[in-house]
KEKE-3310 file (N, C-alpha, C; in steps of 0.2 Angstrom, whole numbers, plus 5000, padded with zeros to 4 digits):
npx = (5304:5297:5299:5287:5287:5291:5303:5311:5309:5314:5325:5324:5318:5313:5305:5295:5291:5282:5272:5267:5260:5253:5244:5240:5234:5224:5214:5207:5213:5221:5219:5222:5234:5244:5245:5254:5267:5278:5286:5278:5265:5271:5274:5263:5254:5252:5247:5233:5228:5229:5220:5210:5195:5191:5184:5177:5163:5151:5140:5144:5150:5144:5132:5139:5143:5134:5136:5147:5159:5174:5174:5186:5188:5193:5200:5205:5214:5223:5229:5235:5248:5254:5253:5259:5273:5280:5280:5266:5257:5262:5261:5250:5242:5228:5219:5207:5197:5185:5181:5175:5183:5194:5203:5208:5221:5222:5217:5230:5238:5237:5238:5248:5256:5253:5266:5268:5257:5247:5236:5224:5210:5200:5189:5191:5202:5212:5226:5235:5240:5244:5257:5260:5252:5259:5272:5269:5269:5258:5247:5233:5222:5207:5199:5192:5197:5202:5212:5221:5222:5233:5242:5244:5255:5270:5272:5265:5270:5267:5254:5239:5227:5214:5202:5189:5182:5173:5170:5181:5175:5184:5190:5203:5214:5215:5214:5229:5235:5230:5235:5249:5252:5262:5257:5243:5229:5219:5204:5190:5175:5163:5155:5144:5154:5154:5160:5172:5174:5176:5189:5197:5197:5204:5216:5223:5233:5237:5226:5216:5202:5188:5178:5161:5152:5140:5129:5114:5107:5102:5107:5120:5133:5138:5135:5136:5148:5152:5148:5157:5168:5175:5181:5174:5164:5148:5141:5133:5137:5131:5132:5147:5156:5157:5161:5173:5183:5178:5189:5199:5203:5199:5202:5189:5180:5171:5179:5185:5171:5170:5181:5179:5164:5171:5178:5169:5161:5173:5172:5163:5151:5141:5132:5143:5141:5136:5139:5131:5130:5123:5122:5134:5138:5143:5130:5131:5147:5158:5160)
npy = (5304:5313:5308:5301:5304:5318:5329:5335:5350:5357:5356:5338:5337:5348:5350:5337:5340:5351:5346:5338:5346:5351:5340:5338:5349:5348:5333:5328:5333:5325:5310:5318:5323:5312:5308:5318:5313:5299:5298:5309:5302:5290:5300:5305:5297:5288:5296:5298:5289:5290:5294:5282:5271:5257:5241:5225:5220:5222:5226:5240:5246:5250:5257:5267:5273:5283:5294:5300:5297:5287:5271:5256:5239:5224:5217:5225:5237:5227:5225:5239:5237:5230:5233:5246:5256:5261:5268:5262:5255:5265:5275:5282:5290:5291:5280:5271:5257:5249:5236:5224:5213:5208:5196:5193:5186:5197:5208:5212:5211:5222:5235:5231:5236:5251:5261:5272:5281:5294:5294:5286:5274:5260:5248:5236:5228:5215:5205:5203:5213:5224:5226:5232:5243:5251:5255:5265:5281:5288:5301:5303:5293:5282:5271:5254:5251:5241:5234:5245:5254:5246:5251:5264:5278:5281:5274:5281:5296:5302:5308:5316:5318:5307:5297:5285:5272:5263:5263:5252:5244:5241:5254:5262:5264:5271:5287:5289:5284:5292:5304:5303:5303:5315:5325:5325:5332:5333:5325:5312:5302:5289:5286:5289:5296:5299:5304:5305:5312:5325:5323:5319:5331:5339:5333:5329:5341:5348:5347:5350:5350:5342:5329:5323:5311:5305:5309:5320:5329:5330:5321:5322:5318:5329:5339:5354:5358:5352:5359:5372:5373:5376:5368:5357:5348:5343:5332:5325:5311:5311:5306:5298:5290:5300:5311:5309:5305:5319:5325:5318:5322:5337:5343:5346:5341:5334:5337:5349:5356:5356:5364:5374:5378:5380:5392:5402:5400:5405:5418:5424:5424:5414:5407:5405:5392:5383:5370:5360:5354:5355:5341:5344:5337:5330:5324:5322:5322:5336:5340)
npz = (4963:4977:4994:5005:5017:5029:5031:5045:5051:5061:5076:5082:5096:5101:5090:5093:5106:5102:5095:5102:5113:5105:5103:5115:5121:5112:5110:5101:5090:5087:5078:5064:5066:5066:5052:5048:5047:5050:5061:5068:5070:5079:5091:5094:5095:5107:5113:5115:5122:5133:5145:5152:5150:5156:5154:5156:5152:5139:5145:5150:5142:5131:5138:5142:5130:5126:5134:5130:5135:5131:5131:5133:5129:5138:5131:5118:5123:5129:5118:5112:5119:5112:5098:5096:5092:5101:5118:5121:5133:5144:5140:5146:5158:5165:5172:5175:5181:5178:5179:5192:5193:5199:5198:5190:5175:5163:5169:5177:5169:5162:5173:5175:5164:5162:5167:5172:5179:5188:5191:5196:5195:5205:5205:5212:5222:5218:5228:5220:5213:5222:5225:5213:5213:5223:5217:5208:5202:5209:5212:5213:5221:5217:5229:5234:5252:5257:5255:5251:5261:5272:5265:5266:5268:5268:5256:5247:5245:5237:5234:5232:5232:5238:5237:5246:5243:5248:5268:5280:5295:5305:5311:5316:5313:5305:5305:5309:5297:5286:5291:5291:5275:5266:5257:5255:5250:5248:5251:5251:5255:5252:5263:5278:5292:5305:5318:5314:5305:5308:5318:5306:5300:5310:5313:5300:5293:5281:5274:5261:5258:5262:5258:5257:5248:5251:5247:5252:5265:5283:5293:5298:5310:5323:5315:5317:5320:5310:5300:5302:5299:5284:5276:5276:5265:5257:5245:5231:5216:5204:5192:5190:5183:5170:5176:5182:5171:5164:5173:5172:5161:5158:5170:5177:5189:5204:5213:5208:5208:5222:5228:5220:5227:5241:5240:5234:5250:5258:5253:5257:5248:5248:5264:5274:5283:5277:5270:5262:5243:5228:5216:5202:5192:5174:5165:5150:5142:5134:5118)
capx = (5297:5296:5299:5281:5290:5292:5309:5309:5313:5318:5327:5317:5317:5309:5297:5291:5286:5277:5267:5263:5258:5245:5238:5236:5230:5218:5218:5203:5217:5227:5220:5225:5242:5248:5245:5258:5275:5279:5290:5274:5263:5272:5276:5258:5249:5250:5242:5226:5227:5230:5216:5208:5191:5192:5178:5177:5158:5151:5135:5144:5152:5136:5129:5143:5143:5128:5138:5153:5166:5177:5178:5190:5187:5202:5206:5207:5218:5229:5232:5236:5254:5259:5255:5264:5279:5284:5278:5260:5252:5267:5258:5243:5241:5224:5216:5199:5195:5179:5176:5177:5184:5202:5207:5211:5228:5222:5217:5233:5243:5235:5241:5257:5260:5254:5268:5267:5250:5248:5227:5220:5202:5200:5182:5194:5207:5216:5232:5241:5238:5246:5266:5259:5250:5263:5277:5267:5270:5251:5244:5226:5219:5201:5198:5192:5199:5202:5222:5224:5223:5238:5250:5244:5261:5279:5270:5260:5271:5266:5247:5238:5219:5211:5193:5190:5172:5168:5177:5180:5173:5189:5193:5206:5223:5215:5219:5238:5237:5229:5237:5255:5253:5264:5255:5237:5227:5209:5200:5185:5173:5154:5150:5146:5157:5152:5165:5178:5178:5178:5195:5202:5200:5209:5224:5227:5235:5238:5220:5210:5195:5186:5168:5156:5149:5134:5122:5113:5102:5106:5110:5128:5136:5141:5135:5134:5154:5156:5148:5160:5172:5173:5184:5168:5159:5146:5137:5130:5139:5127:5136:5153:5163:5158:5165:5179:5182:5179:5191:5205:5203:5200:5203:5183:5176:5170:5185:5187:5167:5171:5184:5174:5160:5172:5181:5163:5159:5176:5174:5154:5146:5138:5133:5149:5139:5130:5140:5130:5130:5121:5128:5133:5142:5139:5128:5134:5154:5157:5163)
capy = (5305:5316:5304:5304:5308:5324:5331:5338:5356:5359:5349:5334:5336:5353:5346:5334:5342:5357:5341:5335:5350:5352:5334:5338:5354:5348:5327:5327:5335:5315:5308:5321:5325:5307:5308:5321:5307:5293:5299:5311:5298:5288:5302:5309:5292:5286:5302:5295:5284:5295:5293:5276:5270:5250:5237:5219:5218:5225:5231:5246:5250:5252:5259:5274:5275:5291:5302:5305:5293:5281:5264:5251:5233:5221:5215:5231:5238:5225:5226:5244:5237:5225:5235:5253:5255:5266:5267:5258:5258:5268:5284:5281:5294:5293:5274:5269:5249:5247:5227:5223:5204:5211:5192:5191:5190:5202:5216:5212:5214:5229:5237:5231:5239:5256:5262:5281:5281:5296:5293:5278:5270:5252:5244:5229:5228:5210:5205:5203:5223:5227:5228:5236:5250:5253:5257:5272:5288:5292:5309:5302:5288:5280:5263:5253:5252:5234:5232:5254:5256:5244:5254:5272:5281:5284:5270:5286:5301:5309:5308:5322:5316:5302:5295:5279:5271:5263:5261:5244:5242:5245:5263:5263:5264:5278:5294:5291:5283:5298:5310:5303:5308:5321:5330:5325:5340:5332:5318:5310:5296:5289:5284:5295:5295:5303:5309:5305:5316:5330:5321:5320:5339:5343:5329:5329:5347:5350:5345:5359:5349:5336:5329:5317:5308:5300:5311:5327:5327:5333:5319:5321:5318:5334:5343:5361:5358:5352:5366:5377:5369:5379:5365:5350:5349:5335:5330:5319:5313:5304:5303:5297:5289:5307:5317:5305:5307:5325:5329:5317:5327:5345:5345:5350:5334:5334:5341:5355:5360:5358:5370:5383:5381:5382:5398:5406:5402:5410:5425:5428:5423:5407:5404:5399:5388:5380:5364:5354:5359:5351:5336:5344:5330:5331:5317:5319:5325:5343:5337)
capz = (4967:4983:4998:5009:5026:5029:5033:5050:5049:5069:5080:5082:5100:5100:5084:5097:5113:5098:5092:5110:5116:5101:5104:5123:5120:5108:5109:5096:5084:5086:5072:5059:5068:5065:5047:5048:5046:5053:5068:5074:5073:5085:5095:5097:5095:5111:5120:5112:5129:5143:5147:5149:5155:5155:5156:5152:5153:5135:5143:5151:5139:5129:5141:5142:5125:5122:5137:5128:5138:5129:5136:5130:5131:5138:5123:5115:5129:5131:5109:5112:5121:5107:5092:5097:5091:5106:5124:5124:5140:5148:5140:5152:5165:5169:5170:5179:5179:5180:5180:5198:5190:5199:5198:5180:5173:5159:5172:5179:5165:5158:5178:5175:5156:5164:5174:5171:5181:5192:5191:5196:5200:5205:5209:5218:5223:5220:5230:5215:5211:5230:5224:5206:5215:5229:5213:5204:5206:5209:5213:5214:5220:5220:5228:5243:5258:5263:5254:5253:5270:5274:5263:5265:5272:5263:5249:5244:5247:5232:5233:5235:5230:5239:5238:5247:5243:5257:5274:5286:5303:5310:5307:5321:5308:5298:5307:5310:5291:5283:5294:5288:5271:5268:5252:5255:5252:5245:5253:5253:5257:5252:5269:5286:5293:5312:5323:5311:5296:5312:5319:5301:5297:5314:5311:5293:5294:5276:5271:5260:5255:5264:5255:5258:5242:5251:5246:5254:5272:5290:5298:5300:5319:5323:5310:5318:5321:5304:5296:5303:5295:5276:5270:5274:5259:5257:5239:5224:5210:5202:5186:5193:5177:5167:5181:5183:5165:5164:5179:5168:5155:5158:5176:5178:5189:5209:5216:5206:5211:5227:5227:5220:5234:5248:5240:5238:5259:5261:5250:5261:5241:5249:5267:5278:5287:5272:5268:5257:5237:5223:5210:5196:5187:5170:5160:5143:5141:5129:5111)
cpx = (5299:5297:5289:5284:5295:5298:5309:5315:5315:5321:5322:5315:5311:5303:5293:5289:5282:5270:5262:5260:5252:5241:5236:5233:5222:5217:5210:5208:5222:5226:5221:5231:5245:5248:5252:5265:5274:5280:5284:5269:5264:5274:5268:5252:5246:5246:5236:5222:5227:5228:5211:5203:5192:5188:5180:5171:5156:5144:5137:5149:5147:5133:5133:5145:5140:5132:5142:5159:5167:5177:5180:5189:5194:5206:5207:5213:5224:5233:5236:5247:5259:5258:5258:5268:5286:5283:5272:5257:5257:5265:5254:5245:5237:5219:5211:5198:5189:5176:5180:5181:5192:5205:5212:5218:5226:5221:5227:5238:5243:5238:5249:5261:5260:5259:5271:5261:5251:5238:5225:5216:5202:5193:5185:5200:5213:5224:5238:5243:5242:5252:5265:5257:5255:5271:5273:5268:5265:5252:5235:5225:5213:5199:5195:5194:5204:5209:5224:5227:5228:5244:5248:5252:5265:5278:5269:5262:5271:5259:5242:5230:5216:5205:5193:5180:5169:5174:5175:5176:5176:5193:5201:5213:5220:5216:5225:5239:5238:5233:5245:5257:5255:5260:5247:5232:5216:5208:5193:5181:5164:5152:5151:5151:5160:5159:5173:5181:5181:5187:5199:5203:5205:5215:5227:5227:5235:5231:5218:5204:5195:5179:5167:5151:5144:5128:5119:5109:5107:5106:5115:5128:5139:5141:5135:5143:5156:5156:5151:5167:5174:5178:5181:5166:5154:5140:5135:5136:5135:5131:5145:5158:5164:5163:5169:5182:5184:5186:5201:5208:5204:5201:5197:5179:5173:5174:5184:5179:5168:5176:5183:5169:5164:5175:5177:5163:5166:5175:5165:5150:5140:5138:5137:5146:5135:5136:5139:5128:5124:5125:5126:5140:5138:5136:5130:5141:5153:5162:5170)
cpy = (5307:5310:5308:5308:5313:5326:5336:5349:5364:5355:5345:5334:5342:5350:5341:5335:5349:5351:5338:5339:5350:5347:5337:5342:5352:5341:5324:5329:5329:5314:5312:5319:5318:5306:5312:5317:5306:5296:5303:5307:5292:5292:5302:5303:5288:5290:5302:5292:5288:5293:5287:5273:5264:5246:5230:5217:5225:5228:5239:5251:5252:5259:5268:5276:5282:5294:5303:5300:5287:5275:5259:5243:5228:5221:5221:5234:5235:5223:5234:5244:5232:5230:5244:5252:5258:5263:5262:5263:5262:5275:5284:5284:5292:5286:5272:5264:5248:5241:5228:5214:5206:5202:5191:5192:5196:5208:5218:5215:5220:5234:5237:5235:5245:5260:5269:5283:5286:5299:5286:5277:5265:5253:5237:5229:5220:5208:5205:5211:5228:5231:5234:5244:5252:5257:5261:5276:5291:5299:5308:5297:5288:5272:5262:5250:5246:5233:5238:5254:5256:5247:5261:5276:5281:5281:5277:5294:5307:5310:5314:5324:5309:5300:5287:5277:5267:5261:5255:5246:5245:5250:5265:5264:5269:5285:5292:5289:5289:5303:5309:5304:5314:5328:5330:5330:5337:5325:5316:5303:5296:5285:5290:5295:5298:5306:5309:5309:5322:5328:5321:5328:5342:5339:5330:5335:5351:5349:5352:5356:5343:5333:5321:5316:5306:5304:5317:5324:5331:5327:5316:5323:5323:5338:5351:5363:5358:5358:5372:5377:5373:5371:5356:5352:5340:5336:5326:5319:5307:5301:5301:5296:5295:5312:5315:5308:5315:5330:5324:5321:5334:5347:5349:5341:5338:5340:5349:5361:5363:5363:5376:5385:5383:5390:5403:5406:5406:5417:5428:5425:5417:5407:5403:5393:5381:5376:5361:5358:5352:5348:5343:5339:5330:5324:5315:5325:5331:5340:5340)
cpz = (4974:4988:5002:5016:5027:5032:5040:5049:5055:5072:5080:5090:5103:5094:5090:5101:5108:5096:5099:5114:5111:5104:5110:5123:5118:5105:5103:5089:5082:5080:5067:5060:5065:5057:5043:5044:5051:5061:5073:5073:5081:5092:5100:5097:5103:5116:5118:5118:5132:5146:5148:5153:5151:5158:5154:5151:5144:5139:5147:5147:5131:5131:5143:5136:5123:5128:5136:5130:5133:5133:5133:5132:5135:5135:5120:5117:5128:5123:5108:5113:5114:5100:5092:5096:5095:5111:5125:5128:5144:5146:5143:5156:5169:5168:5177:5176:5184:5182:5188:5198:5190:5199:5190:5178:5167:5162:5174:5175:5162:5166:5175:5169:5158:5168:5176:5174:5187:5194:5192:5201:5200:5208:5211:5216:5222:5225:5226:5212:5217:5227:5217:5208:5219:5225:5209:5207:5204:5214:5217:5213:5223:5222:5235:5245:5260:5260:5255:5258:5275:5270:5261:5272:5266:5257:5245:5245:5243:5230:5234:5235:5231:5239:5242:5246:5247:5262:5278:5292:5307:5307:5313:5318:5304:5298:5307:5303:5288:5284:5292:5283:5269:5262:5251:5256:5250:5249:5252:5253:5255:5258:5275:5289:5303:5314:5318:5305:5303:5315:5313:5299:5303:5314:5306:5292:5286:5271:5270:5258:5257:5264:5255:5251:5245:5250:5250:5262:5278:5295:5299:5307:5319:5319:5312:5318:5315:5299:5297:5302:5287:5272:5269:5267:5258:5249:5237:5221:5207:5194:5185:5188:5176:5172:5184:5176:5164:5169:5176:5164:5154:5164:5180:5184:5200:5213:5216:5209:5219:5230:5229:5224:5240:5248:5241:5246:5260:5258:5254:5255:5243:5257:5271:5281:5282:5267:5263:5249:5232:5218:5204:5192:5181:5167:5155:5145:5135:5123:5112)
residu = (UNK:UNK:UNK:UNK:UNK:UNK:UNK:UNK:UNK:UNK:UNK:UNK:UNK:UNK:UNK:UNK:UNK:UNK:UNK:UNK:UNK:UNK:UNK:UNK:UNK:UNK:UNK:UNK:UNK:UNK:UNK:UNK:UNK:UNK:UNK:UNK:UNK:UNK:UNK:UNK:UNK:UNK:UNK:UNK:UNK:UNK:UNK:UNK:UNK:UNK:UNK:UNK:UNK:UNK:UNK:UNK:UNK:UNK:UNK:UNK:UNK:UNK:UNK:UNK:UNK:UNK:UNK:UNK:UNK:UNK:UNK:UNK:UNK:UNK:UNK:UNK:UNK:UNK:UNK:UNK:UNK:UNK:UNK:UNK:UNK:UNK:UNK:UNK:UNK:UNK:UNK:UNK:UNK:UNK:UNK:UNK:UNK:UNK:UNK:UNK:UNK:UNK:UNK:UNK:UNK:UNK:UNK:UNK:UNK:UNK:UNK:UNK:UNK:UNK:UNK:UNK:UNK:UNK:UNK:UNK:UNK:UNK:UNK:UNK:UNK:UNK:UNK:UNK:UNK:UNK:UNK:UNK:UNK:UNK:UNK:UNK:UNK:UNK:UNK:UNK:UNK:UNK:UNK:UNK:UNK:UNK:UNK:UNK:UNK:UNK:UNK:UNK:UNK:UNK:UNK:UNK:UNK:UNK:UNK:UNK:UNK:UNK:UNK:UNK:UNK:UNK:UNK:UNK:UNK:UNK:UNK:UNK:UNK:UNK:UNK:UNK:UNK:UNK:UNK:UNK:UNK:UNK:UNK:UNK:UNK:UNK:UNK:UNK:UNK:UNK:UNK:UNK:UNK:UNK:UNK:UNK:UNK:UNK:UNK:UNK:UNK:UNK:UNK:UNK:UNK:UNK:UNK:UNK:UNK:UNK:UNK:UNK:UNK:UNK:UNK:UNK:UNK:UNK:UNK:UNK:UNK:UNK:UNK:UNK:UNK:UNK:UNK:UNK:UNK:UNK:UNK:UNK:UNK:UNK:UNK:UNK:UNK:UNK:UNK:UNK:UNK:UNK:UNK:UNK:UNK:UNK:UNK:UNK:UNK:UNK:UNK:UNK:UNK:UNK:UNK:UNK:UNK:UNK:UNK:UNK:UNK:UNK:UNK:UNK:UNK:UNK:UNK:UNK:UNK:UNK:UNK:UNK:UNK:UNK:UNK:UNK:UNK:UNK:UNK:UNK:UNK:UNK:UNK:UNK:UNK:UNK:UNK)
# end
């Protein structure tokens, strides 16, 4: 009788980045591919994860059910690391924690399994989460302010996408913080933030895109200064997980719009002076 596991019929080094390239290319192709043999199931199994939105409350994970986004329960998540027979949560790139219940040892632990993370959202920040965050090699972070703030510098010298969703009081540590980021090219904030988003576009040197998530109107401080600015941009995102999501995924989220507006005001296609754009975040994700 034929054995079932397939006999590899290239290096197996090369067999495996051809398998990893199809899932990622095409990570609805996963469940089949693992049906393959053994070995490319564990190779390609875990890139199912990448991506991972995380809730502990069922009704938002309900509730993001019809737009297309996966959201994994704790428990689900934290069974992900004991039944893989490889990596786990160490394939996790891209992880958004939605419950704001940052006290828990199970968010804690699901943090600490990740440690390949070069995407991460937090809706709180625990202290226990401080040393965990400060040892990833992120690219992108979303979070608020009140622990970030004291370890933006050399912590973070590979980040290059910051959101902060809302700011302190005292803003008096956030130019020289921001500005010492050496590859920080994206920023943005959901509050006004008057004379200061104007002081971060002329400090933070390497800055290409700097957006205001509060929403549309003219009364920003300085607004006739800012809009001469091509690299302000001020929006919606009213569907924030989805175009979080979508921006893990296909590299289509906030960012990537804002981009494409500023490149239009440079090429004359749009306004120079004309700042503010319309949400498109999507509400349901593309099969």
């Amino acid at each position: 009788m034929a054995s079932t596991e397939t006999s590899p019929a290239l290096p197996l080094d090369l067999e495996r980045e051809i398998f990893e390239l199809c899932a990622l290319d095409g990570p609805s192709s996963i469940l089949r591919l693992v049906l393959v043999a053994r070995r490319v199931n564990e190779w390609v199994r875990p890139l199912l994860y990448r991506s991972l939105v995380v809730d502990g409350t069922s009704y938002s994970i309900n509730d993001l059910a019809s737009t297309g986004v996966p959201v994994y329960s704790i428990k689900r998540v934290a069974a992900l690391d004991k039944n893989s027979p490889t990596s786990g949560l160490a394939a996790v790139r891209h992880l958004f924690l939605l419950s704001s219940d940052d006290t828990s040892d199970k968010w804690t632990s699901i943090l600490a399994a990740c440690t390949h993370l070069d995407n991460l959202s937090l809706m709180g920040t625990s202290t226990k989460w401080i040393h965990l965050i400060s040892s990833l090699p992120l690219k992108h972070l979303y979070a608020p302010p009140e622990k970030i703030v004291q370890m933006l510098g050399p912590t973070f010298a590979h980040l290059t996408h910051l959101e902060i969703f809302e700011t302190t009081k005292d803003r008096s540590l956030w130019l020289d913080k921001l500005a010492s980021l050496p590859r920080l090219t994206h920023l943005s904030f959901h509050d006004r933030l008057g004379t200061l988003f104007r002081q971060l576009l002329r400090e933070c040197a390497g800055l290409r895109v700097l957006v205001c998530l509060a929403g549309l109107g003219t009364n920003y401080e300085g607004a006739i200064e800012l809009a001469q600015d091509v690299r302000f941009v001020a929006m919606r995102c009213d569907n924030y997980v989805q175009d979080w999501y979508m921006g893990a995924r296909w590299g289509e989220d906030y960012w990537h719009r804002a981009e494409i507006f500023i490149a239009k005001r440079r090429a004359g296609e749009i306004d120079s002076l004309q700042f503010e754009m319309e949400d498109g975040s999507p509400k349901i994700l593309p099969l």
